[in-house]
C-alpha positions in Angstrom: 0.0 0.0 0.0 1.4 3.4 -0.8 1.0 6.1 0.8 1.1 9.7 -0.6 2.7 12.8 0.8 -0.3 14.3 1.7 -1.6 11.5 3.3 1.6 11.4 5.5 1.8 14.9 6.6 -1.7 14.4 7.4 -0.6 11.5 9.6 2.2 14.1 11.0 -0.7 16.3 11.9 -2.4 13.8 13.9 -0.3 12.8 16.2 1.6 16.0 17.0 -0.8 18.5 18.3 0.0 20.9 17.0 1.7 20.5 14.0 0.9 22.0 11.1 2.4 21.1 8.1 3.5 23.2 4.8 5.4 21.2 3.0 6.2 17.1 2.6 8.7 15.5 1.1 8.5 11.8 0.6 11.0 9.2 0.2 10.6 7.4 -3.1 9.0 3.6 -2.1 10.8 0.8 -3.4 9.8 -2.8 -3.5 10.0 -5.1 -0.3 10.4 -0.9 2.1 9.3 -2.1 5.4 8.0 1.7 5.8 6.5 4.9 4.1 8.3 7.6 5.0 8.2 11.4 4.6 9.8 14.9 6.0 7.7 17.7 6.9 7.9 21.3 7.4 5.4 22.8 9.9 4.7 26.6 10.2 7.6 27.2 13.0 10.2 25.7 10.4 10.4 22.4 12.5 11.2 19.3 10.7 9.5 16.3 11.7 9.9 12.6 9.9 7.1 10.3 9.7 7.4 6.6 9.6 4.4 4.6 8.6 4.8 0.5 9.2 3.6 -1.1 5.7 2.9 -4.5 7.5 2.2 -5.8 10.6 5.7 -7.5 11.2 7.2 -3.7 10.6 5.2 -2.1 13.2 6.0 -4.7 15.5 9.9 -4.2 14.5 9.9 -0.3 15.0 7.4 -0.7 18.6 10.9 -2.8 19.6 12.7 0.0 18.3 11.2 2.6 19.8 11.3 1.0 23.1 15.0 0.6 22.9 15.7 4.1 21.4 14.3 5.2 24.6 16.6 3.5 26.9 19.7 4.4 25.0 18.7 8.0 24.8 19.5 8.4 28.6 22.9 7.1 27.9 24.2 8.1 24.5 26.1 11.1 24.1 24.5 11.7 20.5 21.0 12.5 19.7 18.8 9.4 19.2 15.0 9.8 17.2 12.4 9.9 20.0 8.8 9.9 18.4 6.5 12.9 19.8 3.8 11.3 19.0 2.2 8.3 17.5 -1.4 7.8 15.3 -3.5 4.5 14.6 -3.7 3.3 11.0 -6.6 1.9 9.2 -4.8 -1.4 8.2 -3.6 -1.9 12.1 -0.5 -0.5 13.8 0.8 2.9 14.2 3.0 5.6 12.8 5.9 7.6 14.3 6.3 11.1 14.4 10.0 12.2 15.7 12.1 15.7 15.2 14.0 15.5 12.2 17.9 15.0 13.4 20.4 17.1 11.4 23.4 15.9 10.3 25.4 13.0 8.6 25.6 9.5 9.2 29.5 8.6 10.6 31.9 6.8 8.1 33.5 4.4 10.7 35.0 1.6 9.0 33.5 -1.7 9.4 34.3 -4.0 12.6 35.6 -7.5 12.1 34.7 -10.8 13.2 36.3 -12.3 16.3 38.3 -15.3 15.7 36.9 -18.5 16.0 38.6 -21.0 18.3 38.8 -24.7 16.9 35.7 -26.8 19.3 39.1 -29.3 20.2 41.0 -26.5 22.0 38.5 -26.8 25.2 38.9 -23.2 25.3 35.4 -21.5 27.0 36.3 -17.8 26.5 39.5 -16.5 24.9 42.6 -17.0 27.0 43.8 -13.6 27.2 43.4 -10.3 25.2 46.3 -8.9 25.6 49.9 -11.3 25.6 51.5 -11.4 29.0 54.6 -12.6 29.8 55.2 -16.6 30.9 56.4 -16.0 34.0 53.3 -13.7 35.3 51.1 -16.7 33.9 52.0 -19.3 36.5 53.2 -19.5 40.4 56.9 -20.0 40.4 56.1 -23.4 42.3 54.1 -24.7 39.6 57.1 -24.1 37.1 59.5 -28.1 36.8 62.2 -25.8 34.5 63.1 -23.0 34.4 61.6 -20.3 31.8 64.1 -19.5 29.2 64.4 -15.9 28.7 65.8 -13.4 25.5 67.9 -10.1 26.3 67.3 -8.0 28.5 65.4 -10.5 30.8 62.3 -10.6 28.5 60.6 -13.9 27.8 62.1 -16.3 24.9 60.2 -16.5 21.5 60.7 -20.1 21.7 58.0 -22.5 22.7 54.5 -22.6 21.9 52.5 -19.4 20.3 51.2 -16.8 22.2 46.9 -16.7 21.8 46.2 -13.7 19.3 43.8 -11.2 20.9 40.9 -12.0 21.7 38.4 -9.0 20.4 37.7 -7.6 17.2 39.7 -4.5 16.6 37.1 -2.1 16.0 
């Protein structure tokens, strides 16, 4: 079901009191959009966005959102959208009405995937995330010979390999 502009920034006016639009803006809908949505200008050059659920499973998804949004707000250092109001739509559901946020979205690069450990290592959670030294690993009364060490007192490079770390550099 599409929905027009107008349609939308009647929605807009709904569920702000309010709000009065003068202009809309609508995002062109593609195939298989979970949402309609649209930008409008009210009289007090506010912009506001309006996100209309086009099925059921969509309104359920931004409720959750919404919900979560709200928690995070309190602890975010960054702006988060927080709808101002909400309106009931004919086909079931509800539509959003939130302050347009200005800006840009960040260009941080993408994070990695932790490594996976092999299922015959036995290893529950990764062994360290940072490389320590042998000797701060065990007791001294646990060790049967003595830890070879390089120059300067610094552990060898011989014997088994040190765990990479353990999180995702990101």
């Amino acid at each position: 079901m599409d929905r027009s502009p107008s349609f939308l920034a009647a929605l807009a006016s709904a569920a702000v009191p309010g709000l009065d639009p003068v202009s809309v803006e609508a995002l062109p809908t593609l195939p298989g959009q979970s949402f309609d949505v649209a930008f409008v200008q009210d009289q007090e050059h506010r912009r506001w966005v309006v996100r209309a659920p086009r099925t059921d499973v969509a309104g359920a998804e931004m409720d959750r959102a919404v919900a979560l949004l709200g928690l995070l707000a309190r602890r975010l250092p960054f702006a988060v959208p927080a709808p101002k109001g909400f309106v009931a739509l004919e086909a079931g559901g509800r539509a959003a009405v939130y302050p347009f946020l200005p800006g840009h979205p960040s260009s941080s690069p993408p994070c990695r995937p932790a490594p996976a450990w092999p299922p015959s290592s036995g290893a529950r959670w990764p062994p360290c995330t940072t490389p320590t030294p042998r000797s701060s690993r065990r007791p001294a009364s646990r060790r049967t010979t003595p830890t070879p060490t390089g120059p300067a007192g610094s552990p060898s490079s011989t014997g088994p390999p040190r765990p990479a770390a353990c999180r995702p550099a990101c």
